[in-house]
KOLVEX-985130 format. One record per residue (C-alpha): x, y, z; residue in one letter. Coordinates in nm, 3 decimals. Layout:
N
FITI        px        py        pz   drendo
FITI         X         Y         Z        A
...
end
This chain:
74
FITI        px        py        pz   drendo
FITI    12.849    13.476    10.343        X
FITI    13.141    13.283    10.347        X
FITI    13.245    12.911    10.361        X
FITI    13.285    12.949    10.753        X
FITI    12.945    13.074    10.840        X
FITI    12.766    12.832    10.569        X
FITI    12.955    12.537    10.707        X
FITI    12.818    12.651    11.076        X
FITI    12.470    12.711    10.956        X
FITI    12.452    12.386    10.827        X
FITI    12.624    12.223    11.120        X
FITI    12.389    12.391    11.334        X
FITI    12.048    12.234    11.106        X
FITI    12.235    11.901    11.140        X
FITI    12.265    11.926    11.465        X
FITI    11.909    12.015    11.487        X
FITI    11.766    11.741    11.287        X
FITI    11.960    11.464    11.465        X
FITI    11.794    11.627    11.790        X
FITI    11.437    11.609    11.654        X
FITI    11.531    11.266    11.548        X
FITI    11.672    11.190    11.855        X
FITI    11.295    11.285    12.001        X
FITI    11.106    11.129    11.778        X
FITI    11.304    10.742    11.839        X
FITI    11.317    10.797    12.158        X
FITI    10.886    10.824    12.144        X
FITI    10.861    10.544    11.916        X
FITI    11.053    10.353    12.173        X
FITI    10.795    10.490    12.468        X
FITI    10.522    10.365    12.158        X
FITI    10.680    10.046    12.114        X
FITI    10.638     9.968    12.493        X
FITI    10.313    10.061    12.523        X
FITI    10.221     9.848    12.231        X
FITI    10.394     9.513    12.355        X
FITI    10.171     9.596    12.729        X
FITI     9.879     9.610    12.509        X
FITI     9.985     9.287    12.293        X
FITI    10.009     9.095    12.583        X
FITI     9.666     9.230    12.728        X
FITI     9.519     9.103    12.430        X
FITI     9.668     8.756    12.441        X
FITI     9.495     8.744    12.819        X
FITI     9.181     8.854    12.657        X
FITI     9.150     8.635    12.378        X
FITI     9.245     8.326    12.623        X
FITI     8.956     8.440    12.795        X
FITI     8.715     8.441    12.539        X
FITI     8.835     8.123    12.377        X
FITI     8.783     7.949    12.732        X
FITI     8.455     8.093    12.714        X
FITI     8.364     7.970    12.372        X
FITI     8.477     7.652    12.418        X
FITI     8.271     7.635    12.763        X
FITI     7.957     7.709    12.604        X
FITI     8.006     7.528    12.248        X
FITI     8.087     7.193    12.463        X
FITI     7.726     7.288    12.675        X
FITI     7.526     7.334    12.333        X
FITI     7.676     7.048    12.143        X
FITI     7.449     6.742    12.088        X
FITI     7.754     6.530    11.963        X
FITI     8.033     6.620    12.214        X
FITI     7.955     6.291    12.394        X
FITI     7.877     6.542    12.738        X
FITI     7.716     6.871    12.875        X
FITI     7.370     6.927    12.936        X
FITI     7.207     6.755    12.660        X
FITI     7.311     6.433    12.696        X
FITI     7.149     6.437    13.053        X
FITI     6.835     6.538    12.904        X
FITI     6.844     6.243    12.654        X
FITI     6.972     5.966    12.934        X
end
């Protein structure tokens, strides 16, 4: 084999591996999107459930100065 043909044939497995990587960033990318949609379903979520929390820990609280005990106690 000479210089030619081994300077081709490793052209050509550049060329290959900047494709593959070309792939692969371009589905991290894809990942990357998919993973801020889910971030920001999660921020929703734990809104949610911190509402709810607080909701029901200002109902069961004896000290919070409101809620349903402090109508029992009036």
């Amino acid at each position: 084999m000479n210089a030619t043909q081994a300077k081709d044939r490793l052209y050509s497995q550049l060329a290959a591996s900047l494709k593959n990587m070309s792939r692969a960033v371009g589905q991290t990318a894809d990942l990357f999107e998919q993973l801020q949609t889910d971030l920001d379903a999660m921020r929703v979520l734990a809104g949610t459930h911190a509402a709810q929390f607080m909701t029901v820990a200002a109902e069961l609280s004896p000290e919070a100065g409101g809620g349903a005990n402090t109508e029992a106690t009036a």
